[in-house]
C-alpha positions in Angstrom: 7.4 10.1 -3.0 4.4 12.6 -3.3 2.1 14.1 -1.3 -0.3 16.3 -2.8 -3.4 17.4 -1.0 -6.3 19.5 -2.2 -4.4 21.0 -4.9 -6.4 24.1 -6.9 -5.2 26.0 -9.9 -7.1 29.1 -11.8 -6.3 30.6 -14.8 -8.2 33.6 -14.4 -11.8 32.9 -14.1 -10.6 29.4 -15.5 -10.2 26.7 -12.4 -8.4 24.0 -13.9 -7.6 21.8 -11.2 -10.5 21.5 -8.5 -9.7 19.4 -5.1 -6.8 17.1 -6.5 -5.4 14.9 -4.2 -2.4 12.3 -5.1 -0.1 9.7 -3.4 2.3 7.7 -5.1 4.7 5.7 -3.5 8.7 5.3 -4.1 9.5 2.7 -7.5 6.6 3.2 -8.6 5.6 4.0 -12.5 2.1 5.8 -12.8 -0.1 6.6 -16.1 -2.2 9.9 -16.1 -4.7 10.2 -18.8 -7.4 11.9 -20.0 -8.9 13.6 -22.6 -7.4 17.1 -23.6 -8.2 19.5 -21.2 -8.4 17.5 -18.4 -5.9 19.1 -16.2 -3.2 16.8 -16.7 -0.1 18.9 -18.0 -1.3 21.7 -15.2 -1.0 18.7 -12.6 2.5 17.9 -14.0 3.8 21.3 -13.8 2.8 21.8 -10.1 4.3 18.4 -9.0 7.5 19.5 -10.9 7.7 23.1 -9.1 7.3 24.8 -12.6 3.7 26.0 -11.3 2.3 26.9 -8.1 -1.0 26.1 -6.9 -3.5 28.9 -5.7 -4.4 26.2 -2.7 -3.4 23.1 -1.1 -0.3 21.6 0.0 3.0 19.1 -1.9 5.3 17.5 -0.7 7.9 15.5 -2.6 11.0 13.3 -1.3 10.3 14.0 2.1 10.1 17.7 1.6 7.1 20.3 1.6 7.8 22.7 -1.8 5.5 25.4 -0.5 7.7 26.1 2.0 10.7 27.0 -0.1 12.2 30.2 -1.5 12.8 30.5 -5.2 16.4 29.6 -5.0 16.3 26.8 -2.7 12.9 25.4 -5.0 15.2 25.8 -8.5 18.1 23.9 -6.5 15.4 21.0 -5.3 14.0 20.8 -8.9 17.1 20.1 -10.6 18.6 17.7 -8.1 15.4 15.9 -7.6 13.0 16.3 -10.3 13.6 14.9 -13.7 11.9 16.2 -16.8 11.5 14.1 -20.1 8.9 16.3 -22.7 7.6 15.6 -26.2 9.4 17.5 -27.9 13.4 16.6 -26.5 14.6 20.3 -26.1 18.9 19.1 -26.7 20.8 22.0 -27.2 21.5 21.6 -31.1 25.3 23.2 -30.4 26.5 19.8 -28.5 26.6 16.7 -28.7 24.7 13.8 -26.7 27.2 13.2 -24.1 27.4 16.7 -23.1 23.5 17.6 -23.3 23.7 14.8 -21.1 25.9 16.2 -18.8 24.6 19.8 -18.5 22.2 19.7 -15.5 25.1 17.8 -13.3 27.3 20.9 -14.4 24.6 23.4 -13.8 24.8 21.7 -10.3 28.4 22.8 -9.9 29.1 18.4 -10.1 32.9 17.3 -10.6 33.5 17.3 -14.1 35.3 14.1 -14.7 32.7 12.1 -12.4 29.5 13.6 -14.2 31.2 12.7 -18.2 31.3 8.7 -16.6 28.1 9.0 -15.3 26.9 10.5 -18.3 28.7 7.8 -20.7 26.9 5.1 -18.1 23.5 6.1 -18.8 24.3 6.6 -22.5 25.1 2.7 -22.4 22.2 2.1 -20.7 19.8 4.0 -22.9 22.0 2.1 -25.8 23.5 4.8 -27.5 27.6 4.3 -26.4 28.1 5.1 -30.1 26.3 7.8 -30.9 27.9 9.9 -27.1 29.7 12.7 -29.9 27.1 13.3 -32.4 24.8 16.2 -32.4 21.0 16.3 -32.0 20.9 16.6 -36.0 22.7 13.4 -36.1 20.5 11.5 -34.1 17.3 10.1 -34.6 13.9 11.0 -33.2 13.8 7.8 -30.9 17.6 8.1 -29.6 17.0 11.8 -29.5 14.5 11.4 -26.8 16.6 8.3 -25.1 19.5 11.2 -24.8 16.9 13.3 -23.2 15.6 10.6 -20.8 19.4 10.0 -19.6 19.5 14.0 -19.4 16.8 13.8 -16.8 18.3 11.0 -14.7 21.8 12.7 -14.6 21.3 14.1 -11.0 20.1 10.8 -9.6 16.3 12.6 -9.3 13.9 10.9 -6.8 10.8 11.7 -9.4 11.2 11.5 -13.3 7.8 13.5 -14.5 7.1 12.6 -18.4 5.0 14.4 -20.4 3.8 12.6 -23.9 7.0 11.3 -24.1 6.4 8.5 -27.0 4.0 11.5 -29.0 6.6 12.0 -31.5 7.8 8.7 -32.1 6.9 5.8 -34.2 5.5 2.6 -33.4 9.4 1.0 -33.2 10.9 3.4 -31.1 7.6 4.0 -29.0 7.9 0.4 -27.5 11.8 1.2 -26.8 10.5 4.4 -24.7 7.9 2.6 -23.0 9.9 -0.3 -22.5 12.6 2.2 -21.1 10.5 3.4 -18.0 9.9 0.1 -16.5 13.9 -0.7 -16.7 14.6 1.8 -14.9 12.2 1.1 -12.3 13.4 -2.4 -12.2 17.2 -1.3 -12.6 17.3 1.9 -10.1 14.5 1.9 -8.4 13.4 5.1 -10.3 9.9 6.5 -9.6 7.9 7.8 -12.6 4.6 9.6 -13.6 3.9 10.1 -17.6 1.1 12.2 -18.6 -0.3 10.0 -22.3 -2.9 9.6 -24.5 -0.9 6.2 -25.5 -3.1 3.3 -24.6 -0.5 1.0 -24.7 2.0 3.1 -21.9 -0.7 3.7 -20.1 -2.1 0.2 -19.2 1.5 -1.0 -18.8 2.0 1.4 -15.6 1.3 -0.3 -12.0 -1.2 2.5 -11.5 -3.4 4.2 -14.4 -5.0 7.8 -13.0 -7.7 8.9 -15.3 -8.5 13.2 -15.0 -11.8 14.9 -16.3 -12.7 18.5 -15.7 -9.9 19.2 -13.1 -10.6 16.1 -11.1 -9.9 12.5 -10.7 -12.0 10.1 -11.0 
């Protein structure tokens, strides 16, 4: 599922990534830790197209990135790449079925078979009843769940995570985690968090440790 080979990444006079080379297969659910600073988010951010590397080459679902154009890259990251952040990033001005729902119509989807979908995932992330309330209405555990069926809308082939249980208390940070392996088991959905969470971490079939830009 990716492919990435001798990946380097400066800020400046800053190299933040130094060699890194990764494989993870399809269905599979990988942990990337390290201590802050480590390169991990920088790592995330290349894998997910929102960063380039200065060297070295990715390729994900089959597909080499460095070899598209902006347009084609923005269409391949929101049909394949799933994003589920920290901090849940719903638009306060709709509710959870259509945040939801807005990638799928950003991808020019039919309407009527993306609000099924949508309601689908919804029922699966346990939160049928709460499809017409707002962000505000919502707590911070089903605010994120929302998010994480936001990011599956499009059927993605990778779902990247970054400190997706940081916000959440202990309760609904079991429900997250819990969440990432069910859909592994469920759809076959390929995942890679970024956590300091000891807990996520150790559950994933593969735990990748960073320091200084590198893997260990």
């Amino acid at each position: 599922m990716i492919k990435a080979q001798d990946i380097h990444k400066s800020f400046g006079a800053l190299e933040v990534l130094k060699g890194v080379s990764l494989h993870i297969t399809p269905s599979e659910v990988v942990s990337i830790v390290g201590p802050s600073g480590a390169g991990k988010t920088t790592l995330l951010q290349i894998l997910g197209t929102l960063s380039t590397p200065d060297s070295g080459s990715l390729e994900i679902d089959g597909k080499r990135i460095d070899t598209l154009g902006d347009d084609a890259l923005s269409d391949f990251r929101n049909r394949r790449i799933g994003f589920v952040f920290q901090f849940h990033h719903l638009l306060p001005e709709f509710t959870a079925l259509e945040n939801v729902m807005i990638p799928a119509l950003i991808a020019k989807r039919d309407r009527n078979e993306v609000e099924k979908e949508a309601l689908g995932l919804l029922k699966m992330m346990e939160l049928s009843d709460r499809a017409t309330h707002k962000p505000s209405a919502l707590s911070g555990g089903e605010q994120q769940r929302v998010a994480i069926a936001r990011a599956l809308i499009n059927h993605p082939a990778l779902l990247l995570a970054d400190e997706p249980s940081g916000n959440l208390d202990s309760k609904n940070r079991e429900q997250i985690h819990s969440m990432f392996f069910r859909l592994r088991d469920e759809l076959g959905q390929t995942s890679l968090i970024v956590t300091h969470d000891d807990s996520l971490a150790e559950m994933a079939d593969r735990k990748i440790t960073m320091r200084d830009g590198t893997i260990l």
